[in-house]
py3Dmol code that shows the C-alpha trace and the ligand (Angstrom):
import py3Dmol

protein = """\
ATOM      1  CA  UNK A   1      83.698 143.658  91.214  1.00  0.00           C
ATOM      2  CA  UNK A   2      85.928 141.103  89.663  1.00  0.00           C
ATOM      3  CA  UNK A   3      84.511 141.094  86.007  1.00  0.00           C
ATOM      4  CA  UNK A   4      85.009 144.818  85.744  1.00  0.00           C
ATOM      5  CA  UNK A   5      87.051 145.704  82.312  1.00  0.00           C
ATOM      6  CA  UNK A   6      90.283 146.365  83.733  1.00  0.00           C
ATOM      7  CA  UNK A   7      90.382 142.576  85.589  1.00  0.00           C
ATOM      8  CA  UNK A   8      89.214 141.105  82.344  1.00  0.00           C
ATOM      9  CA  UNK A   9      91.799 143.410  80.926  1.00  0.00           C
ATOM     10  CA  UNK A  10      94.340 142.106  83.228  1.00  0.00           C
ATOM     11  CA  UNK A  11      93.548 138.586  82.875  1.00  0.00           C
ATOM     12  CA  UNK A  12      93.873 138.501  79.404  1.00  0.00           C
ATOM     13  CA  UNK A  13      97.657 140.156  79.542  1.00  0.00           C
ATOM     14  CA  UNK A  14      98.427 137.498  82.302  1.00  0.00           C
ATOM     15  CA  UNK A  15      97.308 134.321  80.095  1.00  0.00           C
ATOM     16  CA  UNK A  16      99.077 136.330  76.677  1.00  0.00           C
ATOM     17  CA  UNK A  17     102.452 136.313  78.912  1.00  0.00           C
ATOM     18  CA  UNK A  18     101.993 132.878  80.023  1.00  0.00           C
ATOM     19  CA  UNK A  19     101.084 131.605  76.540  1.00  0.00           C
ATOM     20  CA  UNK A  20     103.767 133.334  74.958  1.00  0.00           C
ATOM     21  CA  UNK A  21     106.694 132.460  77.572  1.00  0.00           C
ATOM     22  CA  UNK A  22     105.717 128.991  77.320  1.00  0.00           C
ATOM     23  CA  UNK A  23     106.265 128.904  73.053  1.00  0.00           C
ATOM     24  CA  UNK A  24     110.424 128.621  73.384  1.00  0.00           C
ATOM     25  CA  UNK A  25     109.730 125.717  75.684  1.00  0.00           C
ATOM     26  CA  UNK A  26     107.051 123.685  73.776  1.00  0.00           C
ATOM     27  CA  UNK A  27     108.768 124.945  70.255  1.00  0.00           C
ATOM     28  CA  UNK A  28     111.701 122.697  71.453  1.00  0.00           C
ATOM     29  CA  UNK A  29     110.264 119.497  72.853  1.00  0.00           C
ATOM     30  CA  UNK A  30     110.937 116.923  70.216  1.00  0.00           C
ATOM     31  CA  UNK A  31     113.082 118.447  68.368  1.00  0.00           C
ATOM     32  CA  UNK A  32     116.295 116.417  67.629  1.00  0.00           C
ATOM     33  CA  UNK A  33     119.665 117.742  68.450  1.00  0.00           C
ATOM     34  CA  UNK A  34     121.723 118.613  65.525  1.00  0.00           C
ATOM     35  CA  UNK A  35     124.577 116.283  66.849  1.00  0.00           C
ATOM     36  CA  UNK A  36     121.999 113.438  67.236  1.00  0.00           C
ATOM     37  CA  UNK A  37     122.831 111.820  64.214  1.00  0.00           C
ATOM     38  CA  UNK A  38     123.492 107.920  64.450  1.00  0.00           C
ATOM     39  CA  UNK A  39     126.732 106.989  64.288  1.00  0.00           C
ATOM     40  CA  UNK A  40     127.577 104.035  62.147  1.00  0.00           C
ATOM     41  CA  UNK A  41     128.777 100.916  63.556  1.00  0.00           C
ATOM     42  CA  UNK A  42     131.172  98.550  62.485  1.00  0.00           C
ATOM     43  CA  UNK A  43     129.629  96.442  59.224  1.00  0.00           C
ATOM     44  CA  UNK A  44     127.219  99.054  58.497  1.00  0.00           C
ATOM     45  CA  UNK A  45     128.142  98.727  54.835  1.00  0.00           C
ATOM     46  CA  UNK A  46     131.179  98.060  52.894  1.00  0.00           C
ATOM     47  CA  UNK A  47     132.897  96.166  55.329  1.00  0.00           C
ATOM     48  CA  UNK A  48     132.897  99.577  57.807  1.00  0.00           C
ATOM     49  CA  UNK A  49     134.968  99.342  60.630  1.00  0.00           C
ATOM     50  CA  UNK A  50     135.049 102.572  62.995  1.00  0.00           C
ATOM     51  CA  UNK A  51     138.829 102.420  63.682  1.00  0.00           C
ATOM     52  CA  UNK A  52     140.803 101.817  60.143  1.00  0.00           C
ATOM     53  CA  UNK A  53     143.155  99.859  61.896  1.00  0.00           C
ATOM     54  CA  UNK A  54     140.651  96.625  62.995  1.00  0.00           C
ATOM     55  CA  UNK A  55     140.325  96.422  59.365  1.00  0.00           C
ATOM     56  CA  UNK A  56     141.394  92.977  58.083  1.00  0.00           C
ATOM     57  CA  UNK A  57     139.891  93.769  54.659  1.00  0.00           C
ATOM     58  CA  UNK A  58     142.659  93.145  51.591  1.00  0.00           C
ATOM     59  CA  UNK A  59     142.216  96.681  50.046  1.00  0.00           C
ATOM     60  CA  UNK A  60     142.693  98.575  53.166  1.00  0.00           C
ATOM     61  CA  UNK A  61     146.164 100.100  53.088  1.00  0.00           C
ATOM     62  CA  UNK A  62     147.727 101.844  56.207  1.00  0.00           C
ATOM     63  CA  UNK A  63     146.852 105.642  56.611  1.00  0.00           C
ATOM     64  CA  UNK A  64     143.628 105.014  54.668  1.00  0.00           C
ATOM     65  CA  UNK A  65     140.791 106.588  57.369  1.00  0.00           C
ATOM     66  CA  UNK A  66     137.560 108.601  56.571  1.00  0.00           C
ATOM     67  CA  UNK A  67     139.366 111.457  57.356  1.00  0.00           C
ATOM     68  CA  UNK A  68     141.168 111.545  54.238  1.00  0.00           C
ATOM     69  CA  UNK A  69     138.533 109.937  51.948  1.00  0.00           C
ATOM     70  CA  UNK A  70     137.078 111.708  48.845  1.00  0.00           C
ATOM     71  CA  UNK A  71     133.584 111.006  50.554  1.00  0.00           C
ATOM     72  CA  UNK A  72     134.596 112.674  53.388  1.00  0.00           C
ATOM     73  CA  UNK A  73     131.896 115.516  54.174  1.00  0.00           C
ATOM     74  CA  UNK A  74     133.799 117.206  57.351  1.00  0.00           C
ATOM     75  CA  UNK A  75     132.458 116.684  60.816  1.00  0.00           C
ATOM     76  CA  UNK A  76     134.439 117.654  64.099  1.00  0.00           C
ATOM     77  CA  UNK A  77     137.489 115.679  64.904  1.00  0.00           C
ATOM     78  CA  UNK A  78     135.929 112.407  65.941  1.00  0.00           C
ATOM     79  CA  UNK A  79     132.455 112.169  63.803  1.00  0.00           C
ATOM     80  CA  UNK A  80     131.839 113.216  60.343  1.00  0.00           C
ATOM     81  CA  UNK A  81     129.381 113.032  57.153  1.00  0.00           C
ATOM     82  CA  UNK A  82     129.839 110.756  54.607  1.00  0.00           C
ATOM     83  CA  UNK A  83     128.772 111.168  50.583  1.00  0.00           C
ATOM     84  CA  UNK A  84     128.760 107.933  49.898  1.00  0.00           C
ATOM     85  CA  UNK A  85     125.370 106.911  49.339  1.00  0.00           C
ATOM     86  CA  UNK A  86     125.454 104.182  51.681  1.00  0.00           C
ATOM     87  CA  UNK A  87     126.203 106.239  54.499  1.00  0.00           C
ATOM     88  CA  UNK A  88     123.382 108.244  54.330  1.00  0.00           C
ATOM     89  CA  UNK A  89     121.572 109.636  57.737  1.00  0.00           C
ATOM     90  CA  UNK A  90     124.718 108.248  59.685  1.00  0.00           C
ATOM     91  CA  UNK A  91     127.474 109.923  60.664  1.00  0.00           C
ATOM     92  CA  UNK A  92     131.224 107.626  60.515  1.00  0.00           C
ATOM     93  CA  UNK A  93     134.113 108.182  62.208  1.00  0.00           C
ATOM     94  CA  UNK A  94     137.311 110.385  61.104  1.00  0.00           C
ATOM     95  CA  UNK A  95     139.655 107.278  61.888  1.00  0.00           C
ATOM     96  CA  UNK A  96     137.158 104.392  59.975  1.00  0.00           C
ATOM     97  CA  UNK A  97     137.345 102.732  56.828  1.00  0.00           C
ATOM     98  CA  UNK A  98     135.183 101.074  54.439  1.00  0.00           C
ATOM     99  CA  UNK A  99     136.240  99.258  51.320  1.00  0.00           C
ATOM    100  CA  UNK A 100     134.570 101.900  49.170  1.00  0.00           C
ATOM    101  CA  UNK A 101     137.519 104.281  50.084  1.00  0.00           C
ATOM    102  CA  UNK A 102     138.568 106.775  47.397  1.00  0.00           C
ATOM    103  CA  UNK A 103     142.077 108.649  48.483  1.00  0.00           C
ATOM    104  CA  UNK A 104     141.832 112.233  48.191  1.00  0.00           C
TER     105      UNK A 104
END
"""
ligand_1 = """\
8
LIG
S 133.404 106.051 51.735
Fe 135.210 106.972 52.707
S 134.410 108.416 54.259
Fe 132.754 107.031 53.678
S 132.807 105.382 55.177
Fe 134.004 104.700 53.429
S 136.127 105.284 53.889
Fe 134.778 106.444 55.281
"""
view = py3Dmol.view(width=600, height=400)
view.addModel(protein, "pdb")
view.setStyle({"model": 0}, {"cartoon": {"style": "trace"}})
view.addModel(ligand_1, "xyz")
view.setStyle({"model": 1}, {"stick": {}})
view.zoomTo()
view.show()
């Protein structure tokens, strides 16, 4: 007999593992990367430019680059945070420039 208490038993522990192995799996569907931050693109504010040295702006000075800009948040050695409030919920690059550069 199938419906004795041991195969309802079993049953039960069978569906609890499956439910339970499958929570990693749906826990992560959706959820963004951490490194899946936009990156800003050239103009996004302040006359932006992702490589200082396209800059044709008058105030940019050579050897001015996010890198080594007072708003500079850190980042890895290609992408970084920004403080400016401009720059919010994108991430610019360590070698860009904007004309709201402050030298550090
Ligand atoms: S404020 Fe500084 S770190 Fe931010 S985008 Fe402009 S130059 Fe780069």
């Amino acid at each position: 007999m199938s419906n004795t208490p041991n195969a309802n038993r079993r049953k039960f522990l069978r569906q609890a593992s499956a439910a339970v192995a499958a929570i990693p799996v749906v826990s992560l569907v959706g959820m963004p990367a951490a490194s899946a931050a936009e990156q800003a693109e050239d103009g996004h504010a302040h006359h932006y430019v992702n490589d200082a040295a396209d800059s044709d702006h008058p105030d940019y000075a050579a050897g001015e680059k996010c890198k080594n800009c007072a708003f500079w948040g850190g980042g890895d050695a290609q992408w970084g945070q920004c403080f400016h409030a401009e720059f919010q919920g994108v991430q610019v690059n360590a070698d860009g420039w904007c004309d709201a550069y402050v030298g550090s």
